[in-house]
N, C-alpha and C positions, 0 to 999 in steps of 0.2 A: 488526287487521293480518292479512294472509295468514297461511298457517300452508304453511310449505316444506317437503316431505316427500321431495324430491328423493335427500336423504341419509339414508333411512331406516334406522334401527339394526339392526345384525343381531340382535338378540331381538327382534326388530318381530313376525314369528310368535308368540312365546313370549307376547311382552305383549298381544299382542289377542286370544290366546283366554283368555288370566287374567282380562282385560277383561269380557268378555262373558258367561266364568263366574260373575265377580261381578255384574254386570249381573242377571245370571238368577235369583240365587238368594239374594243379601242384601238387596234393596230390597223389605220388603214394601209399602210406602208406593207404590210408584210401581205394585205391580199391583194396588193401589185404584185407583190416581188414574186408569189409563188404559182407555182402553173401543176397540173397533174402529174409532169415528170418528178419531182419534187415531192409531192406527195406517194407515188409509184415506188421511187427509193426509200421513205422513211416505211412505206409499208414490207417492202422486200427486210427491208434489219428488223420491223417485229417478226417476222420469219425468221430469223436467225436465229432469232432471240428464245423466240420459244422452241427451235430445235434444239438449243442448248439445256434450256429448263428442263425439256422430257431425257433426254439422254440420263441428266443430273439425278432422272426422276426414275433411271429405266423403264421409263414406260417407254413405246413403239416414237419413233420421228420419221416416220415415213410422209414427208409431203405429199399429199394427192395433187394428181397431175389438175393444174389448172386449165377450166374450161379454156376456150377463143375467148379474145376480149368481145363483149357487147358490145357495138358501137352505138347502143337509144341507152348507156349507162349518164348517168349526169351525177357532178358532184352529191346530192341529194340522198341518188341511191346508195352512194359510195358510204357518205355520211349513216345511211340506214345499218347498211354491213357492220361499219364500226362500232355502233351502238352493242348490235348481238358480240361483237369479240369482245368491246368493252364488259362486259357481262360477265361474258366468259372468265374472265382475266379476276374480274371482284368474286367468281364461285371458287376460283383456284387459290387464291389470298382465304377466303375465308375456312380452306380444308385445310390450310397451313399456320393457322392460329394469328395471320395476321390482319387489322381493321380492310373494313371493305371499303371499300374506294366506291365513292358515288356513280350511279349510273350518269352517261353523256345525255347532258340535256333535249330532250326534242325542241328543233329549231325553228318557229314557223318566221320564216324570209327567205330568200336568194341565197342557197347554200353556195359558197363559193371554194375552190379549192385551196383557198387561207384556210377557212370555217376547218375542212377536213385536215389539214396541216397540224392547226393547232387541237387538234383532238387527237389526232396519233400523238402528239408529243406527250398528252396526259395519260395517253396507255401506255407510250411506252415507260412511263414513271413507275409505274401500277408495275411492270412489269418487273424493270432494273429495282424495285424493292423485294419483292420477290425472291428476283436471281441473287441477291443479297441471302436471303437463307437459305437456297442451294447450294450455297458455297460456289456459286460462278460467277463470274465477271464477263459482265456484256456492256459496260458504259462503252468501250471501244469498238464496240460493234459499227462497222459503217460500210454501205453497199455502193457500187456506181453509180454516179448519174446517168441516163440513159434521156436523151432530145425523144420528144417525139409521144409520150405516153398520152395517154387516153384514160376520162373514166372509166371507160369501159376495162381497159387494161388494169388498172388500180382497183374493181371492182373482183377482176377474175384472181390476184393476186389474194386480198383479201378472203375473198369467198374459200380460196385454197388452204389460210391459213384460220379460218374459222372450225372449217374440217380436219385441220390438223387440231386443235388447240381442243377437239370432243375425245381422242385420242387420250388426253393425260385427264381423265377423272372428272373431266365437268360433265355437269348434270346433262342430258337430252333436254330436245324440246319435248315438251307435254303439253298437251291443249288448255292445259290452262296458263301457258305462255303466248298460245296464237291467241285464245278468249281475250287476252290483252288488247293486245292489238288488234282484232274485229270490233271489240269495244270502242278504242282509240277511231277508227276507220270511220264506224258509225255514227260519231261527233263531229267529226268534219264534215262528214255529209250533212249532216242535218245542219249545221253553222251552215254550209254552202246555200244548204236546199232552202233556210229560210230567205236566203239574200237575194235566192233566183225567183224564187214565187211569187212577190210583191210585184214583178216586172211585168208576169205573164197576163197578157190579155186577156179578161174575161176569167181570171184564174176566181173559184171559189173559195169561198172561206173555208178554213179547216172544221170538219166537221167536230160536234165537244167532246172531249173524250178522248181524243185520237192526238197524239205528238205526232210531230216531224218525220216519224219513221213511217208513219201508216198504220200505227199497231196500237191500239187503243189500253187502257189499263186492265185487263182483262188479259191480253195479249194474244189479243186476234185481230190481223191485221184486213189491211179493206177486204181479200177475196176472202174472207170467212176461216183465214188457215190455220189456227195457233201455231204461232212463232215460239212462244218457251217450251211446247212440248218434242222432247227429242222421239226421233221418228226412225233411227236409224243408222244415222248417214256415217259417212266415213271419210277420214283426210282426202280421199280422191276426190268427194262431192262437195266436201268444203273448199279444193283446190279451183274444183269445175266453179265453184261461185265465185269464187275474187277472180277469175277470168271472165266472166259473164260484168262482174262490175267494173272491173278496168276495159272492158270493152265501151260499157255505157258512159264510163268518164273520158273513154278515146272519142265517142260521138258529140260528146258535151264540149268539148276542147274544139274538134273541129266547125262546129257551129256556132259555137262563141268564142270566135279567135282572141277576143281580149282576154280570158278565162287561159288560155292554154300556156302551159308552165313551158320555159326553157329542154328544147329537143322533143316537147311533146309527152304523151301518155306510154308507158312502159309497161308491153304487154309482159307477163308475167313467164318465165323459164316452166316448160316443162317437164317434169322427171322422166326418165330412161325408163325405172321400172316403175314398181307400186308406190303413191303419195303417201310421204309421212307427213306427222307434223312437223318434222321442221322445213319440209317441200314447203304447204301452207305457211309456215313462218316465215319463209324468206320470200315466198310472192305477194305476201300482206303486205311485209313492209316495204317493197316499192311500189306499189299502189298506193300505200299511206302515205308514203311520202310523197307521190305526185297528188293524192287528194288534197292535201297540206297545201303544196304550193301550190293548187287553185283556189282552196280558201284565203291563200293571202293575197292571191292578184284579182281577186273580186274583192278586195279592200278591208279583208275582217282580218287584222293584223295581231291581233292580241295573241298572248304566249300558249302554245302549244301545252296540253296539260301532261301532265307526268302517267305514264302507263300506270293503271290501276292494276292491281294483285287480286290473281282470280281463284278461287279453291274450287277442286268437285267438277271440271268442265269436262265436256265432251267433244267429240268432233259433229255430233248434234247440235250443241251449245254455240259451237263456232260459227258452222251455217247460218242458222237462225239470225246471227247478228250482221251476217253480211248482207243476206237475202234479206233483211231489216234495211241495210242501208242503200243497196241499187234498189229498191222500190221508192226511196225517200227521193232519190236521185234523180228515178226517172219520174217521176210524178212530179215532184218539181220543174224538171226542166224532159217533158218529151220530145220523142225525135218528129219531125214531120210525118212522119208514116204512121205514128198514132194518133194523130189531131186528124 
């Protein structure tokens, strides 16, 4: 029988992210049982799904052709992707008068492909509630198994249907969605950076005035620069700095092999043409997500904080917060060639 979600409860928030919290974190059994093929199929039927919702919608279903699979993709990143569809999926609920469905938790641990399993199964909720007031039926929805998938393949599937799902009326990125997440970036770093600098031999004290980032309350950082005043810059040169930072955390990884996350640091996808923000958005968050899982294998375990909401950003504003965090990064832990 359908399941009618029309009158959905007001703890409908409250109980889906209890939901997925226990999803995540009491079924050891189920992150045996599941592999990224598994998770590959359930993301191929949120494809479905939402080609049936735009049809419903007449808006355009054209799937965009998905990249090659990544093969430096790791459950992690996969888990990042989700996050942004998850999003997606609560902007297109809330243009159709129905409650929003909580954002996917940021995970700091070993994302595993249970972790992303049970997170598609809370979007696809999000969704079959939904196609309930499109008048379609998608509970039957179900794709092949297919042996053999890869995060990387699960990420490029995703990534396909992220691009689809901007298609039916969800908002763009705007910088003050990547300001989030440079925000987000810049807290791990400095958690990391305080945990490596204690180690450093002969490392000085911080001078007063000056936080973790380098940038004192004033907001001029050690070489004299001020960091809050925007100068400029554009999503290509904010692109160009979380490339320069996930470079410095691909050096930090390699030198401190205890520090380096499962398959390593994931250099960031470059755009074909000109960087948007959601270019910067989706190279932030596999950076953040591997910064994440180096703060938690250098032992700082504590829960990932919830993206903060940012008004008024720039692609100025973004920089500034990144180039805030590879100083903190590398000042904390330098490479050989500057000692």
């Amino acid at each position: 029988m359908r399941r009618d979600y029309r009158c959905a409860p007001r703890g409908f928030r409250a109980a889906a992210a209890l939901a997925l919290a226990a999803a995540l974190t009491t079924a050891p059994g189920l992150a045996q049982a599941k592999t990224p093929s598994h998770v590959h199929q359930s993301a191929v039927e949120l494809t479905i799904i939402a080609q049936k919702l735009l049809r419903a919608d007449f808006a355009t279903e054209t799937v965009p052709a998905a990249p090659p699979a990544d093969m430096n993709r790791r459950p992690r990143h996969v888990y990042a992707k989700l996050r942004r569809i998850a999003d997606q999926i609560a902007a297109l609920r809330r243009l159709n008068g129905l409650p929003s469905t909580p954002s996917l938790p940021r995970l700091a641990k070993d994302i595993t492909p249970a972790d992303v399993f049970a997170a598609v199964a809370t979007v696809r909720e999000a969704m079959e509630q939904l196609a309930v007031l499109y008048g379609v039926d998608v509970l039957d929805v179900a794709a092949p198994f297919k042996e053999g998938k890869t995060p990387g393949d699960v990420y490029a599937t995703l990534n396909a249907l992220a691009a689809l799902l901007s298609q039916g009326y969800t908002p763009a990125v705007v910088p003050n969605d990547v300001y989030a997440l440079a925000t987000a970036l810049e807290t791990e770093t400095e958690a990391l950076a305080g945990r490596l600098a204690p180690h450093r031999a002969g490392a000085p004290a911080d001078a007063p005035g000056v936080d973790a980032s380098g940038v004192d309350a004033s907001g001029v950082d050690a070489s004299g620069v001020d960091a809050t005043t925007p100068r400029g810059e554009t999503p290509a040169d904010a692109l160009r700095a979380v490339t320069a930072y996930a470079a410095a955390l691909a050096a930090l990884a390699a030198r401190e092999t205890d520090l380096a996350p499962a398959g390593g640091v994931s250099a960031p996808t470059q755009p074909t043409g000109p960087a948007r923000p959601a270019d910067v958005f989706n190279a932030l968050s596999l950076t953040l997500a591997d910064a994440t899982a180096m703060r938690v294998k250098a032992g700082l375990t504590g829960p990932a904080a919830p993206l903060a909401q940012a008004v008024g950003k720039t692609p100025s504003d973004v920089f500034a917060r990144i180039e805030a965090a590879r100083r903190a990064l590398e000042s904390a832990a330098p490479s050989s060639s500057s000692n």
